[in-house]
Every structure is written in C-alpha cells, then in structure tokens.
C-alpha positions, 0 to 999 in steps of 0.5 A: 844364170838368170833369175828372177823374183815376182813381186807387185810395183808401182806402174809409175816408177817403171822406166821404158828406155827409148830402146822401146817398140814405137809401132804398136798398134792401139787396138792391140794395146786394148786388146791386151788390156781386156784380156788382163781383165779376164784373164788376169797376168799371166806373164809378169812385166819383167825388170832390172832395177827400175827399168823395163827389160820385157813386157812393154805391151803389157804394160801400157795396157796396164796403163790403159787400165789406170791401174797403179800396180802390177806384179813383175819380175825383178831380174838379175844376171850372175856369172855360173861359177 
C-alpha cells in the first residue's frame, strides 16, 4: 500500500536523481510556471525522503518561479499484511 502525507518543503533540499527527464522543453517549463501562478498546485510534487519520486516538471517551474517552498507529497510504500 501506499500512502502519502502533503506538507510544504524547501525546494533546495529536493534531490532530482539522474534517473530524470533531460528533454523537456523550456516553453513547457514556463508554461507550467504561469499556470502555478493562476491557478496554484494542484497536484503536490511528490517524495520519498529527500528525493523526487514525480513532479520533475513541477518542480523546475517552481524553481523558475524563485520561490523556496513548495507543498509536496511524502511517500511511503508498506507491505498489506
């Protein structure tokens, strides 16, 4: 099973690992970032411990925005018993 807590974090302390996308477009990535802007975060970045698990884009919008918080997920996996 898993679950996940929402919480707000600081955007410096995320580790993207090289496991990440490399091929995003930057319009896309600014596009995004305005949307944060109007529309606010809909879906939270999403962790496990201090690294991304989902939400890469998301959160380099919100590094484009310069902004040093975000809300996020925290997961965690259990075995169902």
């Amino acid at each position: 099973m898993i679950t996940s807590q929402v919480a707000l974090f600081p955007i410096s302390d995320i580790s993207a690992t090289h496991r990440q996308r490399q091929d995003i477009p930057p319009d896309h990535i600014t596009s995004l970032a305005d949307s944060i802007l109007r529309l606010g975060l809909i879906n939270p970045i999403l962790l496990h411990g201090f690294s991304l698990v989902a939400g890469q884009c998301r959160l380099m919008a919100f590094r484009q925005l310069c902004t040093t918080k975000t809300q996020i997920g925290r997961a965690s996996c259990r075995e169902r018993v």
